[in-house]
Steps between C-alpha positions, in 0.01 A plus 500: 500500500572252236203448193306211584304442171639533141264463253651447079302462223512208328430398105608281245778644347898619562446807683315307747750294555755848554235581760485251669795412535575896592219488764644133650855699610256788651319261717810289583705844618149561714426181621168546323180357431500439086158508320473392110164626352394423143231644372253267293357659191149500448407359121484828313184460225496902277123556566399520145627135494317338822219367298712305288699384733423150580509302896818277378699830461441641780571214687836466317602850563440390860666207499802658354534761803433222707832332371685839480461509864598130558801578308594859704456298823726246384786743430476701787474178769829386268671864550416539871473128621893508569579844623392437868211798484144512678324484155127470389336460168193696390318479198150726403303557218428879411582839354937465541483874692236472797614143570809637583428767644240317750799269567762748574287691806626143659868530412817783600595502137371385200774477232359552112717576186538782277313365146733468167530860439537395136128345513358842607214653348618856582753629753399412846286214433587323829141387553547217747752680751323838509177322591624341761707828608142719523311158628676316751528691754851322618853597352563309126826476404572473112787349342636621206424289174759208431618582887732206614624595822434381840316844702827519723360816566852621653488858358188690460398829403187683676340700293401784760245814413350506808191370413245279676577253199861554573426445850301164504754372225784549722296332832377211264866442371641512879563151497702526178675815641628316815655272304701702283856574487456856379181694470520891312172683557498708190376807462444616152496917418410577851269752564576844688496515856537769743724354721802501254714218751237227407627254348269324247418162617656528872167462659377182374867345497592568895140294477577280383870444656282488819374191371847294426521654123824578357421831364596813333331775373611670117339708227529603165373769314497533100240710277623282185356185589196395683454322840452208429798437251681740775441197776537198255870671393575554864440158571718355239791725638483367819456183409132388633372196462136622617273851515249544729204781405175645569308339178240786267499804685345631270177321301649188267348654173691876556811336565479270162374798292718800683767274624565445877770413769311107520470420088873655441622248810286193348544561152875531489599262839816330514481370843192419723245734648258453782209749473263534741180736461 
């Protein structure tokens, strides 16, 4: 069950272009539909200023999204005119998070990026991906800031707690699982179980090797560093080039105030996630 529909993100600038270009090899490995969205913004007037704000301004701020978009088409039609890909171009006007998340209940994935860590207000500021994360409804995947490979999505790490997030992540990501050389359903400090010959993880890995995956079940425990750092490591050991997680067990705000398994993954990636919630 290859994806079908890829949707990416699209804006004026170079990580854009990383995206795209990231979410081009996706579709191509898929045979997949490719959707570029770019969100028009609305002419922003501070509310103590819309009196003195005069027609001719507002119509320029206008007329500049209006070329912003002209120009985003322009590169993306030059990116994916040549690669042989089902591809469609949509542009709307509105608040960047519900557009996208309205246009990614029509889409298998919809890839995003991690923001400049560097331009971040406070640790976790991730606005745009954890919107669409609690919003969509559909799995997001999120690419690391400055990210320049091409989602070969070879060797993954599942992120397994047994979870109903867990769950749907792993279902969501079945496409993406298929495909895979290697896929390690991690568990990470297991919990207790009765039956002391259960292997963390077995369950949902024979699963999924009913389903064509490639799998193998693992876990790690450690009381020195937390989950989320515990999976990221993990990956990097066996060389991953993609996670797949249940996204904000827990509400967003606890996990940016008392830290959680979802802010540790997204504020320290080094490879790509998909999240689904």
């Amino acid at each position: 069950m290859p994806l079908k529909d890829i949707l990416v993100h699209v804006e004026l600038n170079a990580e854009s272009d990383r995206r795209l270009k990231a979410a081009m090899s996706l579709a191509q490995a898929h045979g997949a539909h490719m959707v570029g969205l770019y969100v028009v913004p609305r002419p922003y007037i501070p509310a103590y200023a819309e009196v003195q704000i005069s027609a001719d301004v507002m119509e320029a701020q206008r007329e500049a999204a209006k070329e912003g978009a002209e120009r985003a088409e322009t590169a993306f039609k030059a990116a994916a005119g040549g690669s042989g890909l089902s591809v469609e171009w949509r542009a709307q006007e509105g608040d960047m998070g519900r557009v996208l998340a309205f246009h990614s209940r029509y889409a298998d994935l919809t890839v995003v990026s991690q923001p400049n860590p560097d331009h971040s207000l406070f640790p976790g500021d991730r606005d745009l991906p954890d919107r669409l994360i609690l919003t969509a409804g559909r799995p997001v995947l999120v690419l690391p800031f400055e990210y320049s490979g091409d989602l070969a999505g070879k060797r993954i790490l599942v992120a397994w707690d047994e979870s109903p997030l867990a769950s749907r992540a792993v279902h969501d990501a079945l496409p993406l699982l298929q495909s895979a050389d290697k896929v390690v359903v991690m568990v990470a400090n297991p919990a207790q179980v009765p039956d002391e010959k259960r292997v963390p993880g077995a369950d949902i890995a024979a699963h999924l090797a009913r389903h064509g995956v490639t799998v193998e079940a693992d876990h790690v425990t450690s009381d020195e560093v937390d989950v989320g750092n515990l999976l990221l490591s993990r990956a990097a050991d066996m060389s991953a080039d993609m996670m797949v997680m249940g996204g904000y067990g827990h509400a967003r705000w606890s996990e940016l105030i008392l830290g959680g398994v979802t802010n540790a993954v997204l504020s320290n990636q080094t490879v790509p996630v998909v999240l689904s919630h």
